[in-house]
C-alpha positions in Angstrom: 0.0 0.0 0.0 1.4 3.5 -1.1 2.0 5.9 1.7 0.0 9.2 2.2 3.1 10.9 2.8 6.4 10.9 4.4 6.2 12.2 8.2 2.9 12.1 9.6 2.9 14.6 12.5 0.0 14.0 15.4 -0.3 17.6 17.5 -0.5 20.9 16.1 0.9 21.8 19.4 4.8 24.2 19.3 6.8 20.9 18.5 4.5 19.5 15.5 4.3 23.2 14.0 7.9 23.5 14.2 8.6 19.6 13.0 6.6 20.8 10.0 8.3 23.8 9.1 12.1 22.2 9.1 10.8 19.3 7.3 9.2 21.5 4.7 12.6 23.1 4.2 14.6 20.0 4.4 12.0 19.4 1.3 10.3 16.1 3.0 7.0 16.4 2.5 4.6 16.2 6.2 1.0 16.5 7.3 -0.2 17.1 10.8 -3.4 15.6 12.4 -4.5 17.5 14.9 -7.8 16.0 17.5 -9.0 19.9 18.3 -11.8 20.6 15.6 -10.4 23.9 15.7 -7.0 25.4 17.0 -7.5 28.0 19.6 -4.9 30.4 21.7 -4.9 28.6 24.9 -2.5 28.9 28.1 -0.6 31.8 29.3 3.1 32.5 28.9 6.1 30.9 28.5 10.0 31.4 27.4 11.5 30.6 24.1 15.3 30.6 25.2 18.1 31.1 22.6 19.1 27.6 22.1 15.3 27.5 20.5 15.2 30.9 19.2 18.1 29.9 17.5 16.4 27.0 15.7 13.2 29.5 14.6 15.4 32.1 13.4 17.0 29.8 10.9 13.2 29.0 10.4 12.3 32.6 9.6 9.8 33.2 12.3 11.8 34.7 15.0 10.8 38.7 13.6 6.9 37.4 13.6 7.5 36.4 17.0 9.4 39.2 18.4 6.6 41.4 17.3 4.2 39.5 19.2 6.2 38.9 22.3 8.7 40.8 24.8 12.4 40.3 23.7 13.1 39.3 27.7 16.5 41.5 28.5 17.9 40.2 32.3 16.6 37.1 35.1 16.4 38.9 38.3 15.8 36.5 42.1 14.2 38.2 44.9 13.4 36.9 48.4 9.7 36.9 49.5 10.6 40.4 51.0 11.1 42.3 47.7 15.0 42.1 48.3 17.5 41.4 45.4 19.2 38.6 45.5 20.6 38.3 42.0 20.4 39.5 38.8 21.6 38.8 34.9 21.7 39.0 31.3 19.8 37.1 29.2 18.7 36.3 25.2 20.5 39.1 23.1 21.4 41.4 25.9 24.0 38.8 27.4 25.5 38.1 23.9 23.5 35.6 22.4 23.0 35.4 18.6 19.0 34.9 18.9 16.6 36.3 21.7 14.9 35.1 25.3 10.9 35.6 24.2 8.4 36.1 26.6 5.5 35.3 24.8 1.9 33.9 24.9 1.7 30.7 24.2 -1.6 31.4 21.8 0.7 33.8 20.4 3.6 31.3 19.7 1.6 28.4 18.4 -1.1 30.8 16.4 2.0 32.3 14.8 4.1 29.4 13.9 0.4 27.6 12.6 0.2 30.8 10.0 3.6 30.1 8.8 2.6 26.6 8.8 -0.3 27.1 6.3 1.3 29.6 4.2 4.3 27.5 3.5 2.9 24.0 3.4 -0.9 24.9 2.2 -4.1 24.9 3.3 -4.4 21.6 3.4 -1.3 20.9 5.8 -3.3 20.4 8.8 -6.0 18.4 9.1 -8.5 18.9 12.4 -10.8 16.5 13.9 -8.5 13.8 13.7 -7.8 11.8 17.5 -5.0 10.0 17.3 -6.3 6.6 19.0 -3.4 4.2 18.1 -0.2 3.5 15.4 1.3 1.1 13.9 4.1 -0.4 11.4 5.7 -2.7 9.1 8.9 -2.4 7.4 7.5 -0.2 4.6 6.2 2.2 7.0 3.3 3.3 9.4 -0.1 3.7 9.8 -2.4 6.0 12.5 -5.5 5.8 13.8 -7.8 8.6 13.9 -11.5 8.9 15.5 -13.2 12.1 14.5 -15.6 13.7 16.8 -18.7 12.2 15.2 -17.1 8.8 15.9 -15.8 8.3 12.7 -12.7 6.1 12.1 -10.3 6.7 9.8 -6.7 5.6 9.0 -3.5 7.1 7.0 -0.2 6.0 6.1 3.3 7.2 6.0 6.7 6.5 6.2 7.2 7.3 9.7 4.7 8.4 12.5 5.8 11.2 14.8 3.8 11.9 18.1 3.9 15.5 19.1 0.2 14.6 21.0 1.4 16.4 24.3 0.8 15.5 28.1 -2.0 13.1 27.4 -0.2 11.3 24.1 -2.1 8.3 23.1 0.9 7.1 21.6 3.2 7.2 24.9 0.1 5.5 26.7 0.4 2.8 23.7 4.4 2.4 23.9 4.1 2.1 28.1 0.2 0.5 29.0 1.4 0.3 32.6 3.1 3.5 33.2 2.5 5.0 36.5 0.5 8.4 37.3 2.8 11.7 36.8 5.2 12.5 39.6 4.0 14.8 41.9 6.7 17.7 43.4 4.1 18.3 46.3 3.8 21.8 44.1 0.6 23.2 42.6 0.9 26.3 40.1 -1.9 29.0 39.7 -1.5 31.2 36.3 -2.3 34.0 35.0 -2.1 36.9 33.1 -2.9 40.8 33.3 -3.1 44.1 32.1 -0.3 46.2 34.1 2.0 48.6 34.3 6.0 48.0 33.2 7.6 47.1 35.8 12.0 46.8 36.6 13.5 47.4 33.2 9.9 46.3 31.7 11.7 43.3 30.0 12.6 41.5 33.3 12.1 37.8 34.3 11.3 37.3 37.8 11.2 34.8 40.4 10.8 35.6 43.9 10.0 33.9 47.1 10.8 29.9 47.8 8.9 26.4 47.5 9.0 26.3 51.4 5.7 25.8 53.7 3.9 29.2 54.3 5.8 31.5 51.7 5.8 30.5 48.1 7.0 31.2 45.1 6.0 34.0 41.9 7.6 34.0 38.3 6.2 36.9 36.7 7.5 38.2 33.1 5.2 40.4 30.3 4.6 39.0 27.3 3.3 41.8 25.1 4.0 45.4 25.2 1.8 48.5 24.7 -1.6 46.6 24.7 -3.4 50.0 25.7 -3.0 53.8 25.0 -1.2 54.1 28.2 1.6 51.8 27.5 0.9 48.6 30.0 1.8 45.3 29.4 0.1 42.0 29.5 1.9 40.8 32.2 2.1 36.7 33.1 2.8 35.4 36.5 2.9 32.0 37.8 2.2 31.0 41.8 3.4 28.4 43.4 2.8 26.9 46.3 3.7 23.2 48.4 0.2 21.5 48.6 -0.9 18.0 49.9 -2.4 17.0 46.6 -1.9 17.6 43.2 -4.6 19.3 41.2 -5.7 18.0 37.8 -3.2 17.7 35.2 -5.2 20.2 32.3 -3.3 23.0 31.2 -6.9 24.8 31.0 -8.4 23.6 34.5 -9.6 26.7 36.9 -8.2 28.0 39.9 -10.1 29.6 43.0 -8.6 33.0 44.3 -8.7 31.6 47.6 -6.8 28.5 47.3 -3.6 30.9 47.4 -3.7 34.3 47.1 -3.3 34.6 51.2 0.0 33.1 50.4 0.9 36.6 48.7 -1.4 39.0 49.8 1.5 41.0 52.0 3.5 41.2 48.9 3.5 44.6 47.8 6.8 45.3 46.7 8.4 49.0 45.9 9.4 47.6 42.2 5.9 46.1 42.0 2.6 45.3 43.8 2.6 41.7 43.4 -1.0 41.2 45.7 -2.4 44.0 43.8 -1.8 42.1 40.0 -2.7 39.1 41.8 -6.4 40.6 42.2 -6.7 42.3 39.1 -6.7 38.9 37.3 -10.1 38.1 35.7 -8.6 34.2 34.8 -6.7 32.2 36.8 -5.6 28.4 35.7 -4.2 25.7 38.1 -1.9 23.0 37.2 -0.2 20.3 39.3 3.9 20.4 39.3 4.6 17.3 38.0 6.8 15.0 35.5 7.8 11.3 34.0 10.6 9.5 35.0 12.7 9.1 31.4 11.4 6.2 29.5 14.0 4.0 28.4 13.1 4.5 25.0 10.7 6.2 22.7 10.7 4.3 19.2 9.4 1.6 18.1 9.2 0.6 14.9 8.6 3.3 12.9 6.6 5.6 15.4 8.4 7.7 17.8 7.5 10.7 20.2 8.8 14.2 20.6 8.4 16.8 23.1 5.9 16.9 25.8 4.9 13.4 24.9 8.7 12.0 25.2 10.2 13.9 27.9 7.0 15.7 30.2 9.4 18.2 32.9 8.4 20.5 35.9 7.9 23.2 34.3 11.3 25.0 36.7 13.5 26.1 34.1 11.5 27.6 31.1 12.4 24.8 28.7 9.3 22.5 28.1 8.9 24.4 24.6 12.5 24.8 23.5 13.3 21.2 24.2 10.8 20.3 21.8 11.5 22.6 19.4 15.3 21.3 19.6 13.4 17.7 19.3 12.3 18.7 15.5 15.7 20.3 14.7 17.6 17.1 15.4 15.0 14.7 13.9 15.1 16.9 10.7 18.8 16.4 10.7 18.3 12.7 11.3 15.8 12.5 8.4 18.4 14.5 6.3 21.2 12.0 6.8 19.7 8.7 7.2 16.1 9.0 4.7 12.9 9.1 6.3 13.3 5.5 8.2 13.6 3.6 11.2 17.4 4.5 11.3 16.9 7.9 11.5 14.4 7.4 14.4 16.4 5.5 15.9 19.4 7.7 15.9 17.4 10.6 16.8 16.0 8.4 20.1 18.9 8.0 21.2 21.1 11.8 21.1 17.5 13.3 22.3 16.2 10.9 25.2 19.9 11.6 26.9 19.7 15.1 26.8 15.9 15.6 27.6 16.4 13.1 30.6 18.9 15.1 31.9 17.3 18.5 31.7 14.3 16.5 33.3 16.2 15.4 36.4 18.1 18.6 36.7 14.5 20.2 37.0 13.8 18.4 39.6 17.0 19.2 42.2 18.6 21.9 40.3 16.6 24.5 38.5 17.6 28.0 38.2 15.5 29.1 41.2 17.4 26.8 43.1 19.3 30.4 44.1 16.0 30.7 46.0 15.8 27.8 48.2 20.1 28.7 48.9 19.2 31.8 50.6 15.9 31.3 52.1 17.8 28.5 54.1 20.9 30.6 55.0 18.8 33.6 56.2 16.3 31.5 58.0 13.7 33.5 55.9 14.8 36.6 56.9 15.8 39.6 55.2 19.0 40.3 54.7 21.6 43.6 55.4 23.7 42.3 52.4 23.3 39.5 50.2 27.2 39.1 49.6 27.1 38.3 53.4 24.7 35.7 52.2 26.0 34.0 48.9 28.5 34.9 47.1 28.1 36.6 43.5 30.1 33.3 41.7 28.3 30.6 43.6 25.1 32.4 41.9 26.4 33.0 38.8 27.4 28.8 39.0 24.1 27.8 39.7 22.5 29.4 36.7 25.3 28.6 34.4 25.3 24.9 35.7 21.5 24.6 35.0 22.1 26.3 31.3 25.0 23.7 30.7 22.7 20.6 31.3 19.8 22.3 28.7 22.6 23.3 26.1 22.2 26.8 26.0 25.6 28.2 27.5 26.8 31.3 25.4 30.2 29.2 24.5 27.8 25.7 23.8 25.8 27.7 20.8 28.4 30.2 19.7 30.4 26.7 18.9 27.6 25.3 17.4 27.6 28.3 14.8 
């Protein structure tokens, strides 16, 4: 039986767009089945860090996507107090070839979809199509689609890639008796807001610690001027220790009440934290949880990337990138070995090392592991000086350590040309 096509992509999600796009200009010729009848701008924010960035530009999307996003200029730490702990460069401020982008995730995904469909055609992604199961022989693959009417359907390719996310029907195929995600003891309320610039107005923050009673608050913007008087949509992220984990669905609701009194003294002379906390019309929750690394993630001719493959806290702002990185190399692989089981193979095995180490770092040794450092050597107390408290080098070696494990060290990319 002839194959539909070569790479048969399952999730219009960030990794499946950007799968598409290299493929297209590797000239191997995709198609990617999405289950949503229609695709809609759904989450909050997130961070596109350079080593990604890096792959996009080469894409030609990164000027669409700077003007839909804040080109993030410096990572800043505070203490629960307001106090700074730490401060640095990031994306093209601290040398990098290619940006940090704070950014919607709508806005990413809607943006790299147009591109997408512009490049490939209309008919390059096809809706309504829930992947339910995949297959394959040595002359290729075949998926398993169930509409929402109930219709079944089935297509053929060369290779099968699942980009189908947190919930991936193909993962659940590949490991029937994998256990329920690992909780951190960590639940995450979201949300984003209408507000004023704060810092340098292109500052990531996070502030606070994961300890009993305090919490902790990311908070970055994502889109400049959205009003005559020059505010920001501004994203922020609380977290706090909790019992029990709250339902894994990006788009499940949070109640004010379930943390605000966490944060309600924060009110900070850079920025009233409790004040943006209120203001916020939607809130989301999510649970703080990951997979232990599989041991592999092809068989056959179907294999996984991103969120399907490697699911990670979300600790160090590289959920996104890592699949994006995901569909550079598999490109690559597709490039050198043809459109095969090699190439899958191959690509399994340089990806699932470096994702399950960026997963296991996330767990012990994320950036805001600076946090935790001081929190315990003040007792939770402010501070008179925080080189009394840790010393500028040990905090520059924790952030360069975690950047190190994720690839994206100034001297890693600037080799990588």
């Amino acid at each position: 039986m002839k194959n539909d096509c070569d790479v048969l992509i399952i999730g219009a999600g960030v990794g499946g767009l950007t799968l598409a796009l290299a493929l297209h200009e590797a000239g191997i010729q995709c198609r990617i089945y999405e289950a949503a009848p229609e695709i809609k701008p759904l989450g909050v924010g997130i961070n596109v860090l350079p080593h990604a960035t890096r792959v996009l530009g080469r894409l030609g999307v990164n000027d669409r996507l700077a003007a839909k996003s804040v080109l993030t200029q410096e990572a800043s730490f505070f203490n629960q107090y307001g106090q700074l702990i730490h401060s640095e460069a990031v994306g093209t401020a601290a040398g990098y070839d290619t940006p940090q982008f704070s950014i919607h995730r709508g806005d990413l995904q809607l943006t790299l979809m147009e591109v997408v469909l512009e490049r490939l055609g209309a008919d390059a992604i096809v809706c309504d199509r829930k992947c339910v199961g995949a297959e394959s022989d040595a002359a290729g693959a075949q998926c398993n689609f169930v509409d929402a009417a109930g219709n079944a359907s089935s297509v053929r390719s060369s290779v099968v890639v699942a980009c189908d996310g947190l919930h991936s029907a193909i993962r659940k195929q590949f490991y029937p008796d994998e256990g329920a995600p690992r909780y951190s003891g960590i639940n995450m309320w979201r949300g984003a807001v209408k507000w004023k610039p704060f810092l340098s107005g292109a500052t990531m923050v996070r502030a606070g610690a994961l300890v009993p009673g305090v919490g902790k608050m990311v908070i970055y913007p994502i889109r400049n001027n959205v009003d005559e008087a020059g505010n920001q949509l501004v994203n922020w992220v609380a977290e706090l220790n909790a019992p029990q984990p709250a339902k894994r669905d990006w788009n499940g609701q949070g109640r004010l009440e379930e943390f605000y009194p966490a944060f309600e003294k924060w009110n900070f002379d850079w920025l009233d934290v409790a004040g943006m906390i209120k203001a916020t019309t939607n809130v989301l929750e999510f649970p703080m949880v990951d997979q232990d690394p599989l041991p592999r993630w092809t068989f056959g001719r179907v294999t996984l990337l991103g969120d399907a493959a490697h699911p990670m806290v979300p600790r160090g702002s590289n959920g996104a990138g890592q699949a994006i990185i995901d569909a550079d190399v598999l490109t690559a692989k597709f490039q050198k070995f043809g459109v095969n089981q090699v190439a899958l193979d191959s690509y399994d095995d340089e990806r699932r090392q470096a994702t399950n180490a960026v997963v296991l770092t996330n767990r012990k040794a994320p950036p805001d592991k600076i946090l935790q450092v001081v929190h315990e050597r003040t007792g939770g107390q402010p501070f008179e000086s925080i080189g009394e408290v840790i010393s500028p080098q040990e905090l520059t070696d924790i952030t360069s350590q975690y950047k190190a494990v994720a690839g994206y060290t100034l001297d890693a990319l600037k080799t990588a040309g």
